[in-house]
C-alpha positions, 0 to 999 in steps of 0.5 A: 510482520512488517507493517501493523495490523492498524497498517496492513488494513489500511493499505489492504483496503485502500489497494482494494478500493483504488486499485481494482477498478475495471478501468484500469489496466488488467496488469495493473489490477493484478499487481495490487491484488497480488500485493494485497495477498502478500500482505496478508499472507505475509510474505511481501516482496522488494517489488510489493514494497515498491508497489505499495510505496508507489500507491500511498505517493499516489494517494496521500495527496486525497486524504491530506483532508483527514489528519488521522489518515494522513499521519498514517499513510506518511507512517506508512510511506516511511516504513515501505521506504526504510523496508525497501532500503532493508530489502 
């Protein structure tokens, strides 16, 4: 599995909670629930990764309040990144 269990959780809920808003676009909504089914299925793809690298640059500057969570998501990053290189 390419991210940890502790990982996988995080994006999972956190791709559920900010990506699946009514108002956002269809499009959208559905490329962050495809990825969260990969995730847990997984079998992610180079265009998961760039997705998911995509969210958490998104997202890391809202949760720069709670280190703990900071440090993972920057964890995060940084694995999606080397994957993607690998990929």
């Amino acid at each position: 599995m390419p991210y940890l269990s502790e990982e996988a959780a995080v994006l999972e809920g956190l791709l559920g909670a900010y990506f699946t808003s009514p108002s956002l676009p269809e499009s959208l909504r559905r490329d962050y629930s495809a990825v969260r089914q990969h995730i847990e299925s997984n079998q992610l793809t180079r265009a998961d990764y760039q997705r998911i690298r995509s969210a958490v640059d998104f997202l890391l500057p809202l949760h720069k309040a709670s280190p703990s969570e900071y440090r993972l998501l920057v964890g995060v990053l940084t694995k999606t990144t080397s994957l993607l290189a690998a990929h």
